[in-house]
N, C-alpha and C positions, 0 to 999 in steps of 0.2 A: 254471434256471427255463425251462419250455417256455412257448411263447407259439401260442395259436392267431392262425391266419393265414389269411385269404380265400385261395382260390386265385387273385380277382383284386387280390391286392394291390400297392401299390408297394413292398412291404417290401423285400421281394429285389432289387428294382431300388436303391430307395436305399441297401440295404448293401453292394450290389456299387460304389454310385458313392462310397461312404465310403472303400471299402478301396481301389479305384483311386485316390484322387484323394491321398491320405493315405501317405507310408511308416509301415513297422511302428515306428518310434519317435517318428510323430507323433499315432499314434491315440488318441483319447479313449477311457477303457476304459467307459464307461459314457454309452449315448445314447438318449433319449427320441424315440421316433418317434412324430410326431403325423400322422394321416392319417385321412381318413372313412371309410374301409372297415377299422381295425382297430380294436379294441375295448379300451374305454378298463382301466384298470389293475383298478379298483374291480370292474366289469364280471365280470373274470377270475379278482379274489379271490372274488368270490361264487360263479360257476361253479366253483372248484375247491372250494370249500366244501360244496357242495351235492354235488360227486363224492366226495370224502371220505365225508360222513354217508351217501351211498348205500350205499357202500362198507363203511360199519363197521354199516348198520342190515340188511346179509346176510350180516353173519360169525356165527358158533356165541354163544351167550351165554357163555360159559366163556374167551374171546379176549379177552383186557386189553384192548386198546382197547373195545370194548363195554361190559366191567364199568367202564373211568373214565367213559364217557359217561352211564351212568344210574347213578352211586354218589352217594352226597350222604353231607355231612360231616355229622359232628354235632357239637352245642352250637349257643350263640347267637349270632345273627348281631352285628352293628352296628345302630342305629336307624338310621334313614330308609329311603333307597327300594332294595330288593336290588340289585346288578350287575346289568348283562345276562350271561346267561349266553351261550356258544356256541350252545347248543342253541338258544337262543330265537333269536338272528342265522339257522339254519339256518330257524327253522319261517315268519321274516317273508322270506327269500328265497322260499323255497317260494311263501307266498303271493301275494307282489310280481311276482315272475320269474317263474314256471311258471303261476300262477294254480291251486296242489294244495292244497288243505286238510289233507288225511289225506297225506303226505310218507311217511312209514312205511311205508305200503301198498304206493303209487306204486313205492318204493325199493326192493321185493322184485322187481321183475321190474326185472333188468339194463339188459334192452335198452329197456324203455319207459321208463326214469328216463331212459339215453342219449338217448334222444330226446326226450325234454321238456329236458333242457339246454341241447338243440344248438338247439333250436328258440326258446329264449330265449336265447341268444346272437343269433343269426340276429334275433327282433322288435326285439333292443337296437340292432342295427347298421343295423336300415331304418331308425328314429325317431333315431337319432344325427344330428346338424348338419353 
């Protein structure tokens, strides 16, 4: 798992005071670092979420990934209220996070999706506590 990181973070500080402080057969393999300059988990699944569907919404239509994204099953569903789909998680980040309606569009030009990401990362982490 990659984790974005502020260049002013404490991250690097407190993993270097973990490994210091810790031998190799006292380290906890798994550690949640809470700090205000890094961004919370949820945050991040959305942002990779949204680099995905960029991702898959500028590949060739003829690319499996693309043809499962827009295939649909047939037959009948279940009564009540449909699943959310992924797609549907992608088009309310969109609209939440980036503030894009058209997602699609946006997502064909690489470097401008890059930076509507980076820049709702970036509003998420000024408004964080």
């Amino acid at each position: 798992m990659k984790l974005w990181i502020p260049r002013n973070s404490d991250f690097i500080h407190d993993t270097n005071w973990l490994v210091n402080q810790f031998r190799e057969g006292q380290r906890v393999q798994s550690i949640l670092i809470t700090a205000p300059n890094v961004l919370e988990p949820q945050v991040l699944r959305k942002a990779k979420r949204l680099q995905w569907a960029g991702h898959v919404q500028r590949m060739d239509k003829e690319r499996i990934p693309k043809k499962i994204l827009y295939s649909t099953i047939g037959g009948r569903r279940l009564a009540g209220k449909p699943r959310t789909r992924w797609i549907d998680a992608v088009e309310e980040d969109a609209k939440k996070s980036m503030g894009v309606r058209n997602w699609k569009r946006a997502a064909q030009d690489r470097e401008e999706w890059r930076g509507l990401i980076r820049e709702a990362k970036a509003r998420h982490r000024a408004v964080a506590p």
